[in-house]
Backbone as JSON Lines, residues from 0, in Angstrom:
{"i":0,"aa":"X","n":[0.9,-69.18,-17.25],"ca":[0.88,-68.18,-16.21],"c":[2.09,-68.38,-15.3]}
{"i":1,"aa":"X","n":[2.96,-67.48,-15.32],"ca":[3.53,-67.45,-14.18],"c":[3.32,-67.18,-12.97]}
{"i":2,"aa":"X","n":[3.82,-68.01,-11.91],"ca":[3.6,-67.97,-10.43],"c":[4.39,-67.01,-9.48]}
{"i":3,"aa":"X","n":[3.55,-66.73,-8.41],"ca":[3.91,-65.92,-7.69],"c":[5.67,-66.17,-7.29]}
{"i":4,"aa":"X","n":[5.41,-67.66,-7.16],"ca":[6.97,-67.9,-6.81],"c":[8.19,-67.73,-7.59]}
{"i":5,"aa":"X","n":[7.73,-68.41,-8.49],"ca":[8.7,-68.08,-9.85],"c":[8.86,-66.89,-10.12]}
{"i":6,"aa":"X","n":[8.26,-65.58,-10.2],"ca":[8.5,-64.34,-10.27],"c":[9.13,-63.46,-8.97]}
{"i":7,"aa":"X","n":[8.94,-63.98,-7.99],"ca":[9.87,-63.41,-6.79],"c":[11.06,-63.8,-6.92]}
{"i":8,"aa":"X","n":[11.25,-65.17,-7.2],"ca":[12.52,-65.82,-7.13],"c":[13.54,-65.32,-8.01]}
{"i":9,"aa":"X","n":[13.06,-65.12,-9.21],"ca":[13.27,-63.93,-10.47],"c":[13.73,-62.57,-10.52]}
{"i":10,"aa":"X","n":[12.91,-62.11,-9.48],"ca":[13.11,-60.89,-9.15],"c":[14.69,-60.42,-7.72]}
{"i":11,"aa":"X","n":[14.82,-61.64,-6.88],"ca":[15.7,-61.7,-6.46],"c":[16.85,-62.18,-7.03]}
{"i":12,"aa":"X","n":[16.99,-62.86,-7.87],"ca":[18.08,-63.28,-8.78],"c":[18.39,-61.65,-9.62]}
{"i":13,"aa":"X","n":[17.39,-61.45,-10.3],"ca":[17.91,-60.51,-11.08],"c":[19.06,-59.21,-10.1]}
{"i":14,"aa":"X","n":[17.74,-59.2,-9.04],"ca":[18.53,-57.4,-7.92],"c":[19.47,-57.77,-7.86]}
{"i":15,"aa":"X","n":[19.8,-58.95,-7.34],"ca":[21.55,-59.43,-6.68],"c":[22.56,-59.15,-8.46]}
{"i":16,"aa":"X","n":[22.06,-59.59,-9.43],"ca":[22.85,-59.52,-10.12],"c":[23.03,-57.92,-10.96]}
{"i":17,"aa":"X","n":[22.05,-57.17,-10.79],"ca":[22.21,-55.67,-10.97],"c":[23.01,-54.67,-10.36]}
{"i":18,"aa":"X","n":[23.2,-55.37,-8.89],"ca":[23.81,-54.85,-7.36],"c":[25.33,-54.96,-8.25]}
{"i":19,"aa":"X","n":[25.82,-56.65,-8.18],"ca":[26.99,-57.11,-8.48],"c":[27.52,-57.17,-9.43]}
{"i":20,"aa":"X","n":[27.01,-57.25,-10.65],"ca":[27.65,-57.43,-12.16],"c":[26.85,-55.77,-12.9]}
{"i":21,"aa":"X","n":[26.1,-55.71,-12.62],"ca":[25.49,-54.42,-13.09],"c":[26.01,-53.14,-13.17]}
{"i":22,"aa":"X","n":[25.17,-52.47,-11.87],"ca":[26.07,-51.38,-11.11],"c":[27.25,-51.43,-10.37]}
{"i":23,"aa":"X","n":[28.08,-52.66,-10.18],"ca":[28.63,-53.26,-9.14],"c":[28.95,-52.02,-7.99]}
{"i":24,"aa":"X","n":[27.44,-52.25,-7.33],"ca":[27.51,-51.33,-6.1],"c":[28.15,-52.39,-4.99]}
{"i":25,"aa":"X","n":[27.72,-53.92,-5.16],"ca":[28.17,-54.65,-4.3],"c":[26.93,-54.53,-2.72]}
{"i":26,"aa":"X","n":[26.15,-53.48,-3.0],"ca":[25.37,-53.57,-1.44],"c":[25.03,-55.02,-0.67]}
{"i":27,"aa":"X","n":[25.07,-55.91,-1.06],"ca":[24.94,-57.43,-0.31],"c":[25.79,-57.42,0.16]}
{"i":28,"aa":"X","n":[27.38,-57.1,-0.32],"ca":[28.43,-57.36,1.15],"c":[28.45,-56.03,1.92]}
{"i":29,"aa":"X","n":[27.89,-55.41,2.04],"ca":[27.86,-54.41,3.06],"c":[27.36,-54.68,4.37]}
{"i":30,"aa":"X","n":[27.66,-54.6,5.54],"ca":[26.97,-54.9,6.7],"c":[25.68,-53.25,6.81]}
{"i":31,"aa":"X","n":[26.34,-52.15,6.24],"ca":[25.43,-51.25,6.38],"c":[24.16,-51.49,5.67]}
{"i":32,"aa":"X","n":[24.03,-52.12,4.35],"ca":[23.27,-52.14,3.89],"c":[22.29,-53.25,4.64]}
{"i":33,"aa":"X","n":[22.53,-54.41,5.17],"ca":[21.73,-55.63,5.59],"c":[20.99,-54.36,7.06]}
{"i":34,"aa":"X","n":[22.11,-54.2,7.87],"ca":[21.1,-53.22,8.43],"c":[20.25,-52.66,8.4]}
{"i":35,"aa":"X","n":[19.99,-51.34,7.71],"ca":[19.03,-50.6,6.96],"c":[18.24,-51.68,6.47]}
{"i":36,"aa":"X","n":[18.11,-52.75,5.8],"ca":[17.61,-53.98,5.22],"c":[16.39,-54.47,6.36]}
{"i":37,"aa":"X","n":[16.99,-54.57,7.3],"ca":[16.5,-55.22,8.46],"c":[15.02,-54.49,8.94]}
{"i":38,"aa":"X","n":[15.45,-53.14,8.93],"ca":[14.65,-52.34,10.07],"c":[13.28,-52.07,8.82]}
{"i":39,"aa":"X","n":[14.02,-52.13,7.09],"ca":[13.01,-52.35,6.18],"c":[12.2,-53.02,6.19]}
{"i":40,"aa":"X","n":[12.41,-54.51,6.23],"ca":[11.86,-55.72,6.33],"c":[11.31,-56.09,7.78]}
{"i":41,"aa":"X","n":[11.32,-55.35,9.07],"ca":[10.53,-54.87,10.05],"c":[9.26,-54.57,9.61]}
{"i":42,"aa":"X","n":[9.36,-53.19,9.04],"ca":[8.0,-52.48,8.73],"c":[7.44,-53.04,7.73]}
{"i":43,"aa":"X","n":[8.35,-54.02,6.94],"ca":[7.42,-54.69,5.9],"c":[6.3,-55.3,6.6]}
{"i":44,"aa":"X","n":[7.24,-56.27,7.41],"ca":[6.61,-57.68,7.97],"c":[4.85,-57.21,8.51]}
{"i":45,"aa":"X","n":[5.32,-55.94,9.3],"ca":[4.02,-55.02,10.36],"c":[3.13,-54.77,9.11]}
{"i":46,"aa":"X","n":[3.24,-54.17,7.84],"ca":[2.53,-53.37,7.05],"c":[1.6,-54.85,6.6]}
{"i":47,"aa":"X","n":[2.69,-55.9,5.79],"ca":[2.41,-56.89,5.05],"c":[1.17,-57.88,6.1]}
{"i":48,"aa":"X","n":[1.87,-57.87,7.0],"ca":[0.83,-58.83,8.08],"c":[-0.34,-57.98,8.27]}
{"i":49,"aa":"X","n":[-0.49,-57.32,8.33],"ca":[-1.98,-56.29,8.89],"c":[-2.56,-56.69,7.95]}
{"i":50,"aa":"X","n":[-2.16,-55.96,6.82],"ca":[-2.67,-56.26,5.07],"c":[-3.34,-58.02,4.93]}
{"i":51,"aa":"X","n":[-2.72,-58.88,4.66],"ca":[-2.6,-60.3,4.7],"c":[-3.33,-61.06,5.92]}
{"i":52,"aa":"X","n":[-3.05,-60.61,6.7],"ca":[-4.39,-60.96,8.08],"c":[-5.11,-60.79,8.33]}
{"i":53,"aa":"X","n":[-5.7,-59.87,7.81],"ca":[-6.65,-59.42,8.04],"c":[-7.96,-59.66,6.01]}
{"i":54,"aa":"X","n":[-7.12,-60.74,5.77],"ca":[-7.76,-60.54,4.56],"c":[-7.94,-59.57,3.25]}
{"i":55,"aa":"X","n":[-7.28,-58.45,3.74],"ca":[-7.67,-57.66,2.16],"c":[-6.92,-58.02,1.54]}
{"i":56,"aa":"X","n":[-5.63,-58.57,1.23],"ca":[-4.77,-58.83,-0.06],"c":[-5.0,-60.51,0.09]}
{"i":57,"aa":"X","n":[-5.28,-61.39,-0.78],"ca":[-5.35,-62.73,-0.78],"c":[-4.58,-62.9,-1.62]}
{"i":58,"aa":"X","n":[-4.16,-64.11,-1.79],"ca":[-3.53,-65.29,-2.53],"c":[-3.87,-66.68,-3.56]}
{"i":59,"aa":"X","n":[-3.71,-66.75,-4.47],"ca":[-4.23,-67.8,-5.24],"c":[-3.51,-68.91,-4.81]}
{"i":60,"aa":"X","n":[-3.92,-70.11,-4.14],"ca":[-3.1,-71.37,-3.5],"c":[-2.32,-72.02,-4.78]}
{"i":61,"aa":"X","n":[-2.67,-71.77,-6.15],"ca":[-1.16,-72.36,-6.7],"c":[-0.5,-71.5,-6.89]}
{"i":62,"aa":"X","n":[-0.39,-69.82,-6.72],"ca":[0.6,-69.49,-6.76],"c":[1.48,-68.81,-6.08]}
{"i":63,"aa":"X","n":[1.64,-69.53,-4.63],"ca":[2.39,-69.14,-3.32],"c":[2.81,-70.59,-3.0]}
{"i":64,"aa":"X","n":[4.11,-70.63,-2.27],"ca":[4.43,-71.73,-1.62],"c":[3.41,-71.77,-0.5]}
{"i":65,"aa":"X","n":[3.15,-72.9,0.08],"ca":[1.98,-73.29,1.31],"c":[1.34,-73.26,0.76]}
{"i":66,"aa":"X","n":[-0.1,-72.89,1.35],"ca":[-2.12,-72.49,1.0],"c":[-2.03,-71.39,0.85]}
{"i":67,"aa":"X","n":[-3.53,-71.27,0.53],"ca":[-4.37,-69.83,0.45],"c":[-4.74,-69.53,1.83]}
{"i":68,"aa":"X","n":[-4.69,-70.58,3.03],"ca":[-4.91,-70.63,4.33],"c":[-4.15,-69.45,5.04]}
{"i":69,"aa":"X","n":[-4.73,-68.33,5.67],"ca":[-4.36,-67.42,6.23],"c":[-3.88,-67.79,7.53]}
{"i":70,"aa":"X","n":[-2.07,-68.05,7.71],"ca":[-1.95,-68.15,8.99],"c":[-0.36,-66.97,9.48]}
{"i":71,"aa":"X","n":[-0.14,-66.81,10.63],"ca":[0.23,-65.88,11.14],"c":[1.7,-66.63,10.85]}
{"i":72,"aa":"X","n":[2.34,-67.81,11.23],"ca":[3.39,-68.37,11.42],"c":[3.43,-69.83,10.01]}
{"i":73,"aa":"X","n":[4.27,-70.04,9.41],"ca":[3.86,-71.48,8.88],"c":[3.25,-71.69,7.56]}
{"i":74,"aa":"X","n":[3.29,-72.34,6.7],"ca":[2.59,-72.87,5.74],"c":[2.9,-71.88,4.39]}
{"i":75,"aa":"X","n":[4.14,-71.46,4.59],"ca":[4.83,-70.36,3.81],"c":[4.66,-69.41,4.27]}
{"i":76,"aa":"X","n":[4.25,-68.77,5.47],"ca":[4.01,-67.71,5.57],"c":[4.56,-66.99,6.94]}
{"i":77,"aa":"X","n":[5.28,-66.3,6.83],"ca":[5.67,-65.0,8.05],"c":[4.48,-63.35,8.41]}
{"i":78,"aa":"X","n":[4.26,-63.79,9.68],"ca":[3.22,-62.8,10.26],"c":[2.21,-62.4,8.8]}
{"i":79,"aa":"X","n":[1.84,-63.76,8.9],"ca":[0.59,-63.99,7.62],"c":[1.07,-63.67,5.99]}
{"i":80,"aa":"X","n":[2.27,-62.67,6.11],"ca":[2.61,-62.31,4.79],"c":[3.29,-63.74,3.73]}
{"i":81,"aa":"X","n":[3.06,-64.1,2.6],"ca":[3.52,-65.32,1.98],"c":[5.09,-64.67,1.81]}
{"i":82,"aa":"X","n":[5.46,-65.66,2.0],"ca":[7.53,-65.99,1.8],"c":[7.78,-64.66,0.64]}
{"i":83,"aa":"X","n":[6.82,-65.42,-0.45],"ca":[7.16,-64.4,-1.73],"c":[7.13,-63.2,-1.57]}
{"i":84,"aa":"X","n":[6.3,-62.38,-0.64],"ca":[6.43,-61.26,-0.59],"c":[7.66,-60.38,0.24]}
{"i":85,"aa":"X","n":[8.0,-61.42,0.85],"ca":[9.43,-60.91,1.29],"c":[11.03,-61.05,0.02]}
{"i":86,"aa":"X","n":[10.67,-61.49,-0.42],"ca":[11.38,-62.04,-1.88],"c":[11.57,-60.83,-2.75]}
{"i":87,"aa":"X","n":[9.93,-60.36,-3.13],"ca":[9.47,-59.41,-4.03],"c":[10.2,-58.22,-2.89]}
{"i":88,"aa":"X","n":[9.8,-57.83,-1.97],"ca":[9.97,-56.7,-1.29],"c":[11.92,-56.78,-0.81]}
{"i":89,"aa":"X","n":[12.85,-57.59,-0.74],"ca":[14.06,-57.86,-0.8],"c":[14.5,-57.12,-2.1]}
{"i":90,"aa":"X","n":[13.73,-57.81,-3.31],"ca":[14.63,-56.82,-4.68],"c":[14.15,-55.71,-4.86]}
{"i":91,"aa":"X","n":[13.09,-55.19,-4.61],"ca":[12.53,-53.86,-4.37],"c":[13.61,-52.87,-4.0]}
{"i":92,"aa":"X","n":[14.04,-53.42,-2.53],"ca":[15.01,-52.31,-1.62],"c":[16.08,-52.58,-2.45]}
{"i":93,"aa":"X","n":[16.79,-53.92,-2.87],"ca":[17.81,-53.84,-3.12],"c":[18.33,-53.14,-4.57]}
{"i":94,"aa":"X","n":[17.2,-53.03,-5.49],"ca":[17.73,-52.27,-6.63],"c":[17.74,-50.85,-6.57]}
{"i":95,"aa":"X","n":[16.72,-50.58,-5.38],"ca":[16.48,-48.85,-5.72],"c":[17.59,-48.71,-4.31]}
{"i":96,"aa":"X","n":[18.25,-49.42,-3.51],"ca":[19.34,-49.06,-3.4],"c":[20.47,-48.88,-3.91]}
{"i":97,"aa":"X","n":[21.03,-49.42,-4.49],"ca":[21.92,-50.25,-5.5],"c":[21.84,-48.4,-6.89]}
{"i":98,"aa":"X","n":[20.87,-48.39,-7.26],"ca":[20.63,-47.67,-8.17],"c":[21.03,-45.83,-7.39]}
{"i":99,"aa":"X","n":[20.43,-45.18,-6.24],"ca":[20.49,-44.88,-5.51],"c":[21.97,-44.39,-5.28]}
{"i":100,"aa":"X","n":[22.93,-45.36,-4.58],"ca":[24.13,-45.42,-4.73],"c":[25.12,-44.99,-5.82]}
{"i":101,"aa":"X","n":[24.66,-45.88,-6.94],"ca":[25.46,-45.84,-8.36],"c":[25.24,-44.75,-8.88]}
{"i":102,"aa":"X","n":[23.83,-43.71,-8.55],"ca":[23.74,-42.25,-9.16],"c":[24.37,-41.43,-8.43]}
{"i":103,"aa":"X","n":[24.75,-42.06,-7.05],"ca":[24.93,-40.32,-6.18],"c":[26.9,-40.41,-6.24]}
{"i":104,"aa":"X","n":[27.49,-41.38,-6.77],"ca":[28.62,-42.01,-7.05],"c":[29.1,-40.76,-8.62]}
{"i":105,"aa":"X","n":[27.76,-41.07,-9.37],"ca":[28.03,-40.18,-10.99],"c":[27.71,-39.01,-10.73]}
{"i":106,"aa":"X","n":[27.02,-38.77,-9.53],"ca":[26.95,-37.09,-9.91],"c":[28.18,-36.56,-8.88]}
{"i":107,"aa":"X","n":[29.09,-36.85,-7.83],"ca":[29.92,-36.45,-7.25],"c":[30.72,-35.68,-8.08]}
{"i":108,"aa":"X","n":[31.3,-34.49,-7.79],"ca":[32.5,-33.97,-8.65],"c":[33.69,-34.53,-8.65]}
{"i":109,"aa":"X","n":[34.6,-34.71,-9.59],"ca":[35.64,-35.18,-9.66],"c":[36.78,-34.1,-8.71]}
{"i":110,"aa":"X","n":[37.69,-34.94,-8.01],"ca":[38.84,-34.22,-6.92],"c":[39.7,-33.39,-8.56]}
């Protein structure tokens, strides 16, 4: 079985390398993009913590860094959400940006 961690970690390796060797949209060196990034990973944090704190999405304790222990700060976890899910939700934005980009690039008309 693969672990939660191992598959986030996976999943961020891969986006970065779809971004850069792929599509080479390059969106990681963009300051616009970390922006937009930011205000993403805002509403994650709000959506993910409600979710996660409140108990309806749980965790199997071997497969998150920290516990299965629901805490707000600590023990792998940001506003209750586990690390990994910021991981998972990082290559999320970053490919369907990345992708996003690289289509609206091919459909432009040529000068």
């Amino acid at each position: 079985m693969i672990s939660y961690t191992v598959g986030a970690t996976t999943a961020v390796l891969i986006a970065v390398c779809v971004d850069l060797l792929v599509l080479r949209t390059a969106l990681v060196r963009s300051r616009t993009w970390w922006t937009a990034y930011g205000i993403v990973v805002f509403f994650q944090l709000v959506t993910n913590g409600w979710l996660t704190g409140r108990g309806i999405v749980r965790y199997s304790d071997d497969a998150i860094v920290g516990s299965g222990r629901i805490a707000f700060l600590g023990d792998g976890r940001i506003t209750y959400a586990p690390v990994e899910d910021l991981a998972f939700g990082f290559a999320l934005v970053l490919v369907s940006g990345a992708v996003w980009v690289w289509a609206g690039a091919r459909t432009r008309p040529m000068p």
